[in-house]
C-alpha positions as CSV (number, residue, x, y, z in Angstrom):
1,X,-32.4,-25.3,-56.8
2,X,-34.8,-22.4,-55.6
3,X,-33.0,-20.2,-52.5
4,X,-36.5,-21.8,-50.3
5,X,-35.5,-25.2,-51.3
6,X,-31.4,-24.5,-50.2
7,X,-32.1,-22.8,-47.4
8,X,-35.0,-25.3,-46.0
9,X,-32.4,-28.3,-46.9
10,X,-29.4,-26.0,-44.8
11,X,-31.7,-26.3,-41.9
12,X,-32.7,-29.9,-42.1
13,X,-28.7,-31.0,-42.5
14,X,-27.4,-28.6,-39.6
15,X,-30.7,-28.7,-37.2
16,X,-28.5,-31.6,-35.1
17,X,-25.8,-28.8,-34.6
18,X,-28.1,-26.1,-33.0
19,X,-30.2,-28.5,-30.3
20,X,-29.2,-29.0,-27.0
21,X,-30.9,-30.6,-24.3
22,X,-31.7,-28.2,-21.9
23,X,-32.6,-29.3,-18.1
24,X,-34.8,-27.3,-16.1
25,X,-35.2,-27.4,-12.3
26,X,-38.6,-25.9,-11.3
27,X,-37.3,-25.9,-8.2
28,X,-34.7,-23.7,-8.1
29,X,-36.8,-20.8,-6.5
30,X,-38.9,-21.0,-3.6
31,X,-41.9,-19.2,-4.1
32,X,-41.4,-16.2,-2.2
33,X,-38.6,-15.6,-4.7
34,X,-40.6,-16.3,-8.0
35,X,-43.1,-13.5,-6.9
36,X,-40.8,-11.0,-5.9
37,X,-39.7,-8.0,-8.0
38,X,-36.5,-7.3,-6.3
39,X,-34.3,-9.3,-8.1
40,X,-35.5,-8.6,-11.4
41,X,-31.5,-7.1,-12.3
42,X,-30.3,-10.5,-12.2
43,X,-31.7,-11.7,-15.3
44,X,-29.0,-12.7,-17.6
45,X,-30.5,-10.9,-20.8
46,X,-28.4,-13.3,-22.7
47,X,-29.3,-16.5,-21.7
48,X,-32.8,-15.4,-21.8
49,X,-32.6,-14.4,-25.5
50,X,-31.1,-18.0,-26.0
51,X,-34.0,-19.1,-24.5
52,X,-36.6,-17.8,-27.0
53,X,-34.2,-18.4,-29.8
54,X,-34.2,-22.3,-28.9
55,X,-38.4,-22.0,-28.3
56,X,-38.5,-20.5,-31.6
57,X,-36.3,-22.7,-32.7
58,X,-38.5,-25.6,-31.4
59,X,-41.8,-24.4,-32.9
60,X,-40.2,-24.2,-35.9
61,X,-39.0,-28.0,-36.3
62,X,-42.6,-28.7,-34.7
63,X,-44.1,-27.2,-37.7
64,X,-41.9,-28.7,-39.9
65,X,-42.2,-32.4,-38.6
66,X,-45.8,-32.1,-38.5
67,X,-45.9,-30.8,-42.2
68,X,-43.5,-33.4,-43.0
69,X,-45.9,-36.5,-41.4
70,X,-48.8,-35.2,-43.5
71,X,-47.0,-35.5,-46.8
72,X,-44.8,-37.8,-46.7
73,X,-44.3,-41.7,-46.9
74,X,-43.4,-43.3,-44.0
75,X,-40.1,-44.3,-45.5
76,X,-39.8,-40.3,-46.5
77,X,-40.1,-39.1,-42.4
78,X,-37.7,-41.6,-41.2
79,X,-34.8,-40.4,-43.6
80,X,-35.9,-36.7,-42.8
81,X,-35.6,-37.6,-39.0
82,X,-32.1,-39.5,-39.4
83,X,-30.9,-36.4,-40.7
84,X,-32.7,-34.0,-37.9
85,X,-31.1,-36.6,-35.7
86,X,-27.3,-35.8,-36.7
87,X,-26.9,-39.1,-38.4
88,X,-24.2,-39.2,-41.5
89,X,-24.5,-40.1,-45.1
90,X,-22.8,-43.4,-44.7
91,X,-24.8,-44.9,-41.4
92,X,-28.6,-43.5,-43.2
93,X,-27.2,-45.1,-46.2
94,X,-26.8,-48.4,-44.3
95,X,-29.9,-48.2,-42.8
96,X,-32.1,-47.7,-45.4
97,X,-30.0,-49.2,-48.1
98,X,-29.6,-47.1,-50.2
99,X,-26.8,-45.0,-52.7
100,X,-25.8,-41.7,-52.0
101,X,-27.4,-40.6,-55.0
102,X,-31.0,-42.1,-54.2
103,X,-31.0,-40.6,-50.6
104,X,-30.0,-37.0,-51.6
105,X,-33.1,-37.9,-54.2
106,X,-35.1,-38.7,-51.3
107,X,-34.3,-35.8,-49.2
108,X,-34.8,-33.1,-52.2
109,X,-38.1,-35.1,-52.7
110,X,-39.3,-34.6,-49.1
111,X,-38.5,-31.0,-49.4
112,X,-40.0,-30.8,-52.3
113,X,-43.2,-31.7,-50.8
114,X,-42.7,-29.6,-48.0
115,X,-42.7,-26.6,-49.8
116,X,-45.4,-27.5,-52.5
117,X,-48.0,-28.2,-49.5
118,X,-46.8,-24.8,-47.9
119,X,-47.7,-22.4,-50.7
């Protein structure tokens, strides 16, 4: 298995383990405040790296998902969003029916594709 193919498979299986839903009050400053420049030193530098980490994070799955829609079967994208989704061997198994060995087939297939309609 080529270090693309590992790594891109990593991603898809642990993607569920790096999301979380993050809520956002636009109303949390009045607009006085969002204009202001005074109280630029309480910017957590942290959380704001987190931030763009998750957006790039996001435009990343974006890109994958849509790559994934163009070259897979509809069967194919549903497996592959199971897994994004944090679902387990076992309950995708049930699902779709299938063995262990024909869904680990299926996911290397959609991978494969993946990366063949990258390069």
């Amino acid at each position: 298995m080529s270090k693309e193919k590992r790594e891109l498979k990593k991603y898809i299986l642990n993607y569920h383990k790096q999301i979380e839903d993050v809520e956002i009050d636009d109303h949390m400053l009045e607009d006085e405040q969002f204009f202001s420049l005074d109280d630029v030193t309480d910017v957590d530098y942290n959380d704001a790296l987190e931030q763009d980490t998750n957006i790039a994070d996001s435009n990343t799955i974006n890109v994958l998902i849509e790559k994934i829609q163009e070259v897979t079967t509809e069967r194919e994208e549903a497996i592959f969003i199971c897994f994004l989704q944090g679902k387990d061997m076992e309950e995708i198994k049930r699902i779709f029916m299938l063995g262990e060995a024909m869904l680990n087939k299926h996911l290397d297939k959609v991978i494969d594709k993946v990366i063949e309609g990258s390069h």
